[in-house]
N, C-alpha and C positions, 0 to 999 in steps of 0.2 A: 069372852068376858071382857069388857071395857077395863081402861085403867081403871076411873072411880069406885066400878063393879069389885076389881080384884084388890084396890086399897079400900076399901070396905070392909072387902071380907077377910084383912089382916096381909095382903100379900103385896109384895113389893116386886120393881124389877128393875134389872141395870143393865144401861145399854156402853159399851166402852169408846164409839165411835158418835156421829154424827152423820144424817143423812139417812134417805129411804124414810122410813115413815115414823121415826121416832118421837121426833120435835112435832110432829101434826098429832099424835093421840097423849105423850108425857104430858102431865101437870106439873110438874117439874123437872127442870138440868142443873145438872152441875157440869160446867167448863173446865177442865183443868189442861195444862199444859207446864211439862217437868215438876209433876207431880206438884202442884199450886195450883189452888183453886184462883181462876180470872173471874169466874161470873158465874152466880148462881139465882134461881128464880125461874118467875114463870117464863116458858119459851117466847110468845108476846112482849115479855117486859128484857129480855136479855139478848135473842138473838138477834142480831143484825152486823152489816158486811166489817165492819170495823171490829167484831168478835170473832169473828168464822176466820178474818183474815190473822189476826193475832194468833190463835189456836193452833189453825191449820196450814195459816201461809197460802191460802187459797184466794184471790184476789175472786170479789163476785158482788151480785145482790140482793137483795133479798126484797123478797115481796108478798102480798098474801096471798094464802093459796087460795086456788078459784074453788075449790070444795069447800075447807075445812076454815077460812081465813086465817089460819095460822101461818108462822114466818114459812118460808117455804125459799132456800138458799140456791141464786143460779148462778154457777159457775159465769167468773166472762176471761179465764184465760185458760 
């Protein structure tokens, strides 16, 4: 079932990390870090390395993915 498929059909889901395949199928994120929302919206409209590094302390880039063109986060340390 696609997300659209299963928020259609009343169902919801929550992912607590980032990364692997979330950010390429979610219609929407919510960012938090010490329990504070930093950013929330569409993945296209929110992620990017100045988020991911805020969040996670993960210094990276971000680009579109060659599939999905969705943000798609590369590690660069």
């Amino acid at each position: 079932m696609t997300g659209r498929a299963a928020t259609a059909a009343g169902l919801r889901a929550f992912f607590s990390t980032i990364g692997g395949l979330r950010h390429r199928f979610a219609d929407h994120l919510v960012a938090m870090k010490a329990g504070r929302v930093v950013a929330e919206g569409a993945p296209a409209d929110i992620v990017d390395a100045e988020l991911i590094e805020e969040v996670f302390d993960l210094p990276c880039v971000v680009v579109p993915d060659p599939v999905t063109g969705t943000p798609m986060v590369v590690p660069t340390a």
